[in-house]
C-alpha positions in Angstrom: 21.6 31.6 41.0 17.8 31.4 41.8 16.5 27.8 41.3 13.3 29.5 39.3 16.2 30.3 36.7 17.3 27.1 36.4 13.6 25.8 35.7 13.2 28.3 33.0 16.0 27.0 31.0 15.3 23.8 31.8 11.5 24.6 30.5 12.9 26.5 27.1 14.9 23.3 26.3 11.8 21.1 26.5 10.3 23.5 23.9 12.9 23.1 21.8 13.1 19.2 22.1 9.3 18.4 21.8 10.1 20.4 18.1 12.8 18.0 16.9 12.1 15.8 14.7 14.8 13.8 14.6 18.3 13.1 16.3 20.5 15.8 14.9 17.9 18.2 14.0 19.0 21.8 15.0 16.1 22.3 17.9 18.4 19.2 19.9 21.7 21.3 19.4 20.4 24.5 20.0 18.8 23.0 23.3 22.2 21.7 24.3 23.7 25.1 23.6 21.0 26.6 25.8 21.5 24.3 28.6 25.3 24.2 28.5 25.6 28.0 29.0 23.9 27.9 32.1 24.8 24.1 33.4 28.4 25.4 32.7 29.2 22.2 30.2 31.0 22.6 27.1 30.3 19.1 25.3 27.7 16.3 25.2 28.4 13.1 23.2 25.2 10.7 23.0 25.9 6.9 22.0 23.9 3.7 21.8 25.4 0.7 22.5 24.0 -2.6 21.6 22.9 -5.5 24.3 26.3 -6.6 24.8 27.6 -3.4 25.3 30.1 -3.6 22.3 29.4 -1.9 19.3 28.0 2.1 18.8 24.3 1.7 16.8 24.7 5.6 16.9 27.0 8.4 18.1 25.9 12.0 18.0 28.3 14.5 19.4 26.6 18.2 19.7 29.1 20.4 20.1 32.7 19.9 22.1 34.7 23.2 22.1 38.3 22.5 22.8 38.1 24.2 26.5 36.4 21.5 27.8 38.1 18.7 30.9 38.1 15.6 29.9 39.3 14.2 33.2 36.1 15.3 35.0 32.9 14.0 32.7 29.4 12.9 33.7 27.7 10.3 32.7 24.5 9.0 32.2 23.0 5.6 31.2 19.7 4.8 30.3 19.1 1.0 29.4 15.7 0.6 27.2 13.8 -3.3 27.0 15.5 -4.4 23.8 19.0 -4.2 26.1 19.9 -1.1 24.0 22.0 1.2 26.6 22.0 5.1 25.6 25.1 6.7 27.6 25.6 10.4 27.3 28.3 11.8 28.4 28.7 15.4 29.6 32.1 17.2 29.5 32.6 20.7 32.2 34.2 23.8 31.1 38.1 24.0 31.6 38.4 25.7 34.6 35.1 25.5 36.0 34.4 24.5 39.5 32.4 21.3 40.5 29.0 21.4 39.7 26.9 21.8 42.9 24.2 19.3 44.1 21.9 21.4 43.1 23.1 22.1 39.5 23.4 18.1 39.4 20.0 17.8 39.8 19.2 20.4 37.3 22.0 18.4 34.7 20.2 15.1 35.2 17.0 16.4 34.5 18.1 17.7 31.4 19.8 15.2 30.3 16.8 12.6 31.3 14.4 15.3 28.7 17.1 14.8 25.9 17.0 11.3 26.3 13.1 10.9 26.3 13.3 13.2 23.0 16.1 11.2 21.4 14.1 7.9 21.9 10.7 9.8 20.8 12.4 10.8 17.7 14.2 7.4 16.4 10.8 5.7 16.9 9.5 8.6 14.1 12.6 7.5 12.1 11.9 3.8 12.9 8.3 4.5 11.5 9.2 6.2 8.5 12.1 4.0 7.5 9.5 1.1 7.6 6.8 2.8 5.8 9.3 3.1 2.6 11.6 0.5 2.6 10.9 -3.3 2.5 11.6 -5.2 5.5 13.6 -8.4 3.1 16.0 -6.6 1.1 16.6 -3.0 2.7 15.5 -1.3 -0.3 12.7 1.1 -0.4 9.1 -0.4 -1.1 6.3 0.8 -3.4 5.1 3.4 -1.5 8.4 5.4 -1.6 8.6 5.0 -5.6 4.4 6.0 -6.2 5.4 9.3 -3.7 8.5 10.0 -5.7 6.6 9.8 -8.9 3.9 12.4 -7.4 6.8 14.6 -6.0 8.0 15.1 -9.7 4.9 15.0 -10.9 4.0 18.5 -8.7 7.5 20.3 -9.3 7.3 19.6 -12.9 10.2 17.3 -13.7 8.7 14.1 -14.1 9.5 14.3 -18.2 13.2 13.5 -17.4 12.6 10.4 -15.8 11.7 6.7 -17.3 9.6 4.1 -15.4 10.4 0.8 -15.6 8.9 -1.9 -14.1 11.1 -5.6 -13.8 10.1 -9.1 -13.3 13.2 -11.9 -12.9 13.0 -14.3 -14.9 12.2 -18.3 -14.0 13.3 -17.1 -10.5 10.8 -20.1 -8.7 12.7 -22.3 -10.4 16.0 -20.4 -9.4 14.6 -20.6 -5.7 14.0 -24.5 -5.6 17.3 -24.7 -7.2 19.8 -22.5 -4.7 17.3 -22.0 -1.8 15.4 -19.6 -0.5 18.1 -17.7 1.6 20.5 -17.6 -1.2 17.9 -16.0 -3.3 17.0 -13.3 -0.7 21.1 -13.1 -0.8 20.2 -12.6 -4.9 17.4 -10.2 -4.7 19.6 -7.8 -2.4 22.5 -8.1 -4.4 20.8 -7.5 -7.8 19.1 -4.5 -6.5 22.6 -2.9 -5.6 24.2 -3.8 -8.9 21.0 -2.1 -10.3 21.3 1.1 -8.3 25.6 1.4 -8.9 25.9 4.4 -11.3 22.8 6.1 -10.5 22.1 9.2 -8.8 20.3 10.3 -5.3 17.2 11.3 -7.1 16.7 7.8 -8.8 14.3 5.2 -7.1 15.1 1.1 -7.5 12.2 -0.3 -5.0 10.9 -3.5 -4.5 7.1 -4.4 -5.1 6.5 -7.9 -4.2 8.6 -11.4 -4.5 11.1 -11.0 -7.3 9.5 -7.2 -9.2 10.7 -4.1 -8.7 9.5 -0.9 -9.7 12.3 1.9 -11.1 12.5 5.4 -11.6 15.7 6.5 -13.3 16.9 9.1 -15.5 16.5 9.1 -19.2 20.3 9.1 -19.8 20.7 6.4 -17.6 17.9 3.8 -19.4 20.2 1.7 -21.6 22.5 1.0 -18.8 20.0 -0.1 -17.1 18.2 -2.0 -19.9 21.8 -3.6 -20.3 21.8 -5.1 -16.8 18.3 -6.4 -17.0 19.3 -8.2 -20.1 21.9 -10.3 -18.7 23.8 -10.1 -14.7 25.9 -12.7 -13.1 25.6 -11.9 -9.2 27.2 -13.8 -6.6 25.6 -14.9 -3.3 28.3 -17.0 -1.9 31.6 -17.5 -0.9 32.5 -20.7 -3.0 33.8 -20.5 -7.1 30.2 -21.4 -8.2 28.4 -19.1 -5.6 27.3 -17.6 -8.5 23.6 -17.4 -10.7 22.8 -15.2 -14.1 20.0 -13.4 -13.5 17.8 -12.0 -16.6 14.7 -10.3 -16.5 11.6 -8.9 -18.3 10.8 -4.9 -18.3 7.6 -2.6 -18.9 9.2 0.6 -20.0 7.5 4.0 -19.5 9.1 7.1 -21.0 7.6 9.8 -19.0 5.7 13.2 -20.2 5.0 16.4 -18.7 0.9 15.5 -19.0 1.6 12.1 -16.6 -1.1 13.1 -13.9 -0.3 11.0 -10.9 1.8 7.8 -9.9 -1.4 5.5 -10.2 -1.4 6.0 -14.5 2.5 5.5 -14.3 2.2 2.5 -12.1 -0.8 1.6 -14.0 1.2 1.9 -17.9 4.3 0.2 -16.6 2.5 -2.8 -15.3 1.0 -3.2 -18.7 3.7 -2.8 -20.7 5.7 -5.6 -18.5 2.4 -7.8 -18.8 3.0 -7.7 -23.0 6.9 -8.6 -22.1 5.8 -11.1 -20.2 3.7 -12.9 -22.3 5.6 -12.2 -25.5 7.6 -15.0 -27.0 10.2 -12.5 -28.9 9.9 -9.7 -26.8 11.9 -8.9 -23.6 11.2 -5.2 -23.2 8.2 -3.7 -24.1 7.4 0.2 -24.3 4.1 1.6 -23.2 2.9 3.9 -25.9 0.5 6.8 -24.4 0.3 8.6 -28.2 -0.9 5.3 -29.7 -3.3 6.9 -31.8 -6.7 4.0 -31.6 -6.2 4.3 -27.5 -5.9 8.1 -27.7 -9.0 8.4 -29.9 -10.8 5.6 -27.5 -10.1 7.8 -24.4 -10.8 11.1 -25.5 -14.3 9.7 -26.9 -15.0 8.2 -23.5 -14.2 10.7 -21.8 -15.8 13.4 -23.6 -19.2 11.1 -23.8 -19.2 10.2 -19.4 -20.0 13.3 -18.3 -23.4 13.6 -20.8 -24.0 9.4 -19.8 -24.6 10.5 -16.4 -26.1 13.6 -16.3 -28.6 12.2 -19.0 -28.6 8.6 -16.7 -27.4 6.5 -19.9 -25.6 4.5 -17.5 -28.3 1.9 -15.7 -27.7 0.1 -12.6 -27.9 -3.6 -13.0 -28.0 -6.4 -9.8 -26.6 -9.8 -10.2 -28.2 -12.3 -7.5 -26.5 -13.8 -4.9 -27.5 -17.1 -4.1 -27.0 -19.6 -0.6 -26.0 -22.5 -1.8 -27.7 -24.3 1.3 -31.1 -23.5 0.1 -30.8 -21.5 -3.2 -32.7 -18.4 -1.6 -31.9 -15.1 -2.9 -29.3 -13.4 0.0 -28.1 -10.1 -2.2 -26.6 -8.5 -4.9 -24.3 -6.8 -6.3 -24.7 -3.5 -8.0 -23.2 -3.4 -11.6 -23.2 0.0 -14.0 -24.0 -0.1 -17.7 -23.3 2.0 -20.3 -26.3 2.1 -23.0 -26.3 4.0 -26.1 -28.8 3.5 -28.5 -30.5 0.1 -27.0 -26.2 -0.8 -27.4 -24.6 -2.0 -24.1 -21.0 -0.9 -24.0 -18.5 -3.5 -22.1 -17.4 -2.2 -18.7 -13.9 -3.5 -20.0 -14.3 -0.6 -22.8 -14.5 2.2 -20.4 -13.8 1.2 -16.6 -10.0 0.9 -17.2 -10.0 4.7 -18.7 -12.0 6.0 -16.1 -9.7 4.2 -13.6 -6.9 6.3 -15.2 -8.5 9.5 -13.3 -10.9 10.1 -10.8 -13.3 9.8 -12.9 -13.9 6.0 -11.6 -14.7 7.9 -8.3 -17.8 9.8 -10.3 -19.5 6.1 -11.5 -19.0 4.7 -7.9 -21.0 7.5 -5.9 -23.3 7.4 -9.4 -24.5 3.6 -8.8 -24.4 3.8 -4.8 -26.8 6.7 -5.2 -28.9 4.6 -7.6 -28.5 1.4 -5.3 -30.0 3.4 -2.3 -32.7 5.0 -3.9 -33.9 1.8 -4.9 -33.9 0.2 -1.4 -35.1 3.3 -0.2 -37.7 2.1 -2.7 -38.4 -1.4 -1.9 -38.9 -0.7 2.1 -41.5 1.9 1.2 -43.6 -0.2 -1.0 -43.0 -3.0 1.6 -40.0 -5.1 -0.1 -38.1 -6.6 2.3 -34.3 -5.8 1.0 -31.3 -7.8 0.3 -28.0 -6.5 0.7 -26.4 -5.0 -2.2 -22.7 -4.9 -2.6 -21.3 -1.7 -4.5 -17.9 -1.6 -6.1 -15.3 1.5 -4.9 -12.0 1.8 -6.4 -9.2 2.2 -4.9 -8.7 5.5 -6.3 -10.9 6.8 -3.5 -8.5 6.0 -0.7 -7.0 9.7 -1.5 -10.1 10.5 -0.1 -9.9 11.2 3.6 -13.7 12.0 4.3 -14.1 8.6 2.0 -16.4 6.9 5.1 -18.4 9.9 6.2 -19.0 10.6 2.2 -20.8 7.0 1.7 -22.6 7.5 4.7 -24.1 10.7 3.6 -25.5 8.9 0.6 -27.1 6.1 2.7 -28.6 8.2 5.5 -30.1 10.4 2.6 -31.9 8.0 1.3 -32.8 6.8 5.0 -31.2 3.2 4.3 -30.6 0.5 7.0 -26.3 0.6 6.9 -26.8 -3.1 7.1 -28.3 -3.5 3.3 -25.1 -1.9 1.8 -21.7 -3.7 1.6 -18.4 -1.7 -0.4 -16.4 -4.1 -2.4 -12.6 -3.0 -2.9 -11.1 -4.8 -5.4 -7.6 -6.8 -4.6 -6.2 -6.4 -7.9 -4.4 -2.5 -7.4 -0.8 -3.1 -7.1 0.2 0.0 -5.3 -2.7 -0.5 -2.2 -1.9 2.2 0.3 -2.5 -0.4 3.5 -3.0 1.9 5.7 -5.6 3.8 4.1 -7.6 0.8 3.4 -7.7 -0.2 6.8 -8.6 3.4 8.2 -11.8 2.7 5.6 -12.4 -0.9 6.4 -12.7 -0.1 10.1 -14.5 3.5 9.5 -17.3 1.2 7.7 -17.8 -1.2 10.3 -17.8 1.5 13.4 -20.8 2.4 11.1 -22.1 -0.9 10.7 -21.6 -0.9 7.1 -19.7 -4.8 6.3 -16.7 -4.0 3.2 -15.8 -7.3 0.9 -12.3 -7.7 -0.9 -12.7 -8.5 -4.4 -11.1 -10.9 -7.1 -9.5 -12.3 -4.5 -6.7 -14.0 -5.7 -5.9 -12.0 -8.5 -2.9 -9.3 -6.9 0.2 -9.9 -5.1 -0.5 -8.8 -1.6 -3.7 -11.3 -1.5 -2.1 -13.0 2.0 -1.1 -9.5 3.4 -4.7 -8.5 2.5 -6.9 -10.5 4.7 -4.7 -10.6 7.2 -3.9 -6.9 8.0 -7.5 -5.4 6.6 -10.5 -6.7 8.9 -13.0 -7.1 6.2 -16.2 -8.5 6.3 -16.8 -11.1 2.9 -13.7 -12.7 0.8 -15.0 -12.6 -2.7 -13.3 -15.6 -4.7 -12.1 -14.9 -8.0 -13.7 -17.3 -10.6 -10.1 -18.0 -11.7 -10.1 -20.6 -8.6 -13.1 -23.2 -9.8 -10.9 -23.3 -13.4 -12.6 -26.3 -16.4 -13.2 -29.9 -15.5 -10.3 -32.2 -16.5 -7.3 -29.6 -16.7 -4.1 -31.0 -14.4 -3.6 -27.0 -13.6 -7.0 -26.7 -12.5 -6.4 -29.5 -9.7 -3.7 -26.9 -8.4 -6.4 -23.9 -8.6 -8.9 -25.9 -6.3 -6.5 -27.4 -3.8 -5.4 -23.3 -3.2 -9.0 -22.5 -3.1 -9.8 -24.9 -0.8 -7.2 -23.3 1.6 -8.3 -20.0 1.2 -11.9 -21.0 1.7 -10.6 -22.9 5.0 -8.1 -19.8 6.0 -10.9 -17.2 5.7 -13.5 -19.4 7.8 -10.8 -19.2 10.5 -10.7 -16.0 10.5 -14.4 -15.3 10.9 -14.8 -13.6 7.0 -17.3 -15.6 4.8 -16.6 -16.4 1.7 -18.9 -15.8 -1.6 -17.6 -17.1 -5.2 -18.3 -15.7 -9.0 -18.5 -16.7 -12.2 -20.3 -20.0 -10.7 -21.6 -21.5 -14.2 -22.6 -25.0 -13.6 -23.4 -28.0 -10.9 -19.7 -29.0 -10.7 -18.7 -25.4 -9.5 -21.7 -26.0 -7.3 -20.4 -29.0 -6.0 -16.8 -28.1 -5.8 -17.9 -25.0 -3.3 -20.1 -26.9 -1.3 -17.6 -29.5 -0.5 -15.0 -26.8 0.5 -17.5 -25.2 2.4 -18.4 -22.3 1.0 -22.3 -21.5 0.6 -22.8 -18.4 -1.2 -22.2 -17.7 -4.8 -22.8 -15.9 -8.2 -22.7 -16.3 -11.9 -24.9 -17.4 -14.9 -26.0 -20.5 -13.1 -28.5 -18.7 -10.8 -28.9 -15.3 -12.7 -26.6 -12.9 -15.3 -26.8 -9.1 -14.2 -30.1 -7.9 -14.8 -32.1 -4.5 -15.4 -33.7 -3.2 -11.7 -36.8 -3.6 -12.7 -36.1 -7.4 -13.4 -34.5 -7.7 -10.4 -37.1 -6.2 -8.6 -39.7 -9.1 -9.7 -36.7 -11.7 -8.4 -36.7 -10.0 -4.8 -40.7 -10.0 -4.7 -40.6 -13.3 -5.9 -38.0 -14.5 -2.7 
């Protein structure tokens, strides 16, 4: 046989291997099959063994006809850096003659390509099994229930399903009491007792600490709302290894006119909220039909589109203030809603716009405004301040999210150093990832991004420390009212966060600063920027504009 031939197989196989995307996919076999025909082998068993040699991680056997010789195998061992071995093991033909040095050399190459494939493809699997499940428990995370919801969103099946989302009851005081490993024993535990009796297509995932997020058929929801009532799990070995767990529940009972996982996510979090702080209540339903929030959101709705092409919604700028000297340092850009001389309450409209992408609309509506007005100020001579403008994070479905606000600024010809994109901290399904491919596409433009109400969401800690922004905006729920015991608590964490973000080169601004004490409290904890009614309440541009000249 001509060694060009043996190339050319060994070529078609590495086609076939750099398409697998996983282990046993059916490119691997069928470049096994390829390769044994002409190699003249009629078996290859892959395993891993762990450091120690002793037990199989994995064992993948691609085909072994029953004419193969045992008594005359090959093998070959490739040991990676965590002291995994790989050993495959290639079994001749019945009959065949010995393979040749030069078919050896051929065999080992081939075998060397699978293996280089095989470790290629369990990293992919490594990667995606970490991107949905939660590194604690096992189970899978949020962002394997919000792409569940979506998936039967798009095929149309999502009205079979409930949502629930759970929150264990007095389990702090259930950690202090058994310890924190037992309770990670506990959480695993109670999320299999919760997924016993359902089927493939039904999601229990973890969120954050002791809340989990659940998808699960409609037939199955008063099984379910039976466990979460009452559970005795056992986390030990000894008679009184054991703990009852209860637990509060949002319910959602899903439509056909859901739109996307963030209004699911978004319903069920409310619903357990009410739960939570009901006395009586233990479950509580989200109602989408409620006929006063139905009314509410068709009006609003129907009357956005007209605010902004008729500009009924004005851009106003609260100072911010160094509380070194008291200068004015910047702003941040706030949108309201005026009908009639009336001002209508962000808190009446944001949270229905942040149902669609609606909220998207507003934000590119009052960074538009923000730039034409410093596009303004530098052309009449007004030296600028930095104004910060609020995105949701509904725009992180946005890909071309970072070239799209550029676009705006270099428009209106302004300095990317006078605009700064506050993303709020509160969203409880943050895709990471996405925030981080922003956060850094801002900077490489020199554009700074600010996380704000920090404080507010679960993943604050995760936040700052895997998302390289810029400014830590303290939530005014930190500086609390004089004299309060719960408020000592509230200062003592902010003066850690305050400390934390100075070490890690962010600065820190705080809102909803209201009086001398909250003046004194930041300055002591060294942080020197702020904003709230002390220094200035939002105000109209023009307003603002007389401040700025004024500075």
């Amino acid at each position: 046989m001509k060694k060009e031939f043996y190339e050319d197989v060994v070529m078609n196989c590495a086609e076939l291997l750099s398409r697998a995307h996983t282990v046993e996919a059916e490119e691997n076999k069928e470049a096994v099959r390829e390769a044994g025909k002409e190699l003249h082998f009629g078996g290859l068993e892959m395993k891993r063994l762990d450091a120690e040699g002793k037990s199989v991680i994995q064992s993948i056997c691609f085909m072994k006809p029953e004419n193969v010789d045992r008594s005359r195998v090959k093998e070959f061992c490739y040991k990676e850096e965590d002291g995994v071995t790989a050993v495959y093991t290639v079994y001749p033909l019945a009959g065949q003659d010995e393979w040749n040095e030069r078919a050896l050399k051929w065999l080992n190459f081939f075998v060397m390509q699978l293996h280089e494939a095989n470790e290629r493809q369990n990293l992919v699997q490594d990667a995606n099994y970490y991107r949905y499940h939660d590194p604690q428990t096992k189970h899978t995370n949020m962002a394997y229930f919000s792409e569940c919801c979506d998936f039967y969103i798009k095929n149309k099946i999502v009205d079979r399903y409930t949502a629930i989302s759970v929150n264990l009851s007095d389990f702090t005081n259930l950690n202090l009491l058994i310890g924190s490993s037992n309770c990670d024993t506990v959480l695993i535990r109670y999320m299999d007792w919760l997924k016993e009796g359902l089927e493939d297509d039904e999601v229990v995932s973890r969120i954050s600490g002791d809340q989990f997020a659940l998808l699960i058929r409609k037939e199955h929801e008063e099984m379910i709302l039976e466990k979460l009532r009452s559970s005795d799990i056992v986390y030990g070995t000894h008679t009184n290894d054991v703990v009852t767990v209860s637990a509060e529940a949002g319910i959602y009972r899903l439509s056909k006119d859901v739109e996307s996982h963030h209004n699911i996510i978004q319903a069920i979090s409310n619903a357990l909220n009410v739960a939570k702080n009901s006395v009586q209540l233990q479950f509580s339903y989200y109602d989408p039909l409620s006929a006063d929030a139905t009314e509410k959101k068709k009006f609003y709705e129907e009357a956005f589109e007209k605010a902004l092409a008729n500009e009924n919604i004005h851009v106003f700028f609260q100072p911010k203030v160094s509380l070194k000297d008291y200068d004015l340092i910047g702003a941040e850009a706030l949108s309201r809603w005026i009908v009639n001389d009336e001002v209508i309450p962000p808190d009446s409209f944001i949270p229905i716009l942040e149902e669609t992408t609606r909220i998207c609309e507003l934000d590119f509506y009052v960074l538009d405004h923000v730039c034409k007005s410093i596009h303004s100020w530098i052309r009449h001579g007004v030296k600028p301040v930095k104004v910060s403008v609020n995105f949701s994070r509904r725009h992180l479905s946005n890909k071309n999210l970072v070239q799209d606000i550029v676009q705006v600024l270099d428009k209106y010809e302004v300095p990317h150093q006078y605009i700064e994109i506050e993303l709020t901290e509160t969203t409880i399904d943050a895709d990471f990832e996405a925030l981080k491919r922003v956060v850094y596409g801002l900077r490489e433009y020199g554009i700074e991004s600010s996380v704000d109400d920090f404080g507010m969401g679960y993943s604050s800690l995760s936040l700052i420390r895997d998302v390289p922004f810029k400014v830590l905006k303290i939530d005014k729920s930190f500086l609390g009212d004089k004299n309060m015991e719960s408020d000592e608590r509230q200062r003592a964490m902010m003066k850690h966060v305050i400390s934390m973000a100075n070490d890690l080169g962010m600065e820190c601004i705080a809102e909803g600063v209201e009086n001398m004490e909250h003046v004194q409290l930041l300055k002591e904890n060294k942080c020197y920027m702020a904003q709230g009614f002390l220094f200035n309440k939002p105000v109209p541009q023009e307003e603002f504009e007389e401040i700025l000249m004024q500075s």
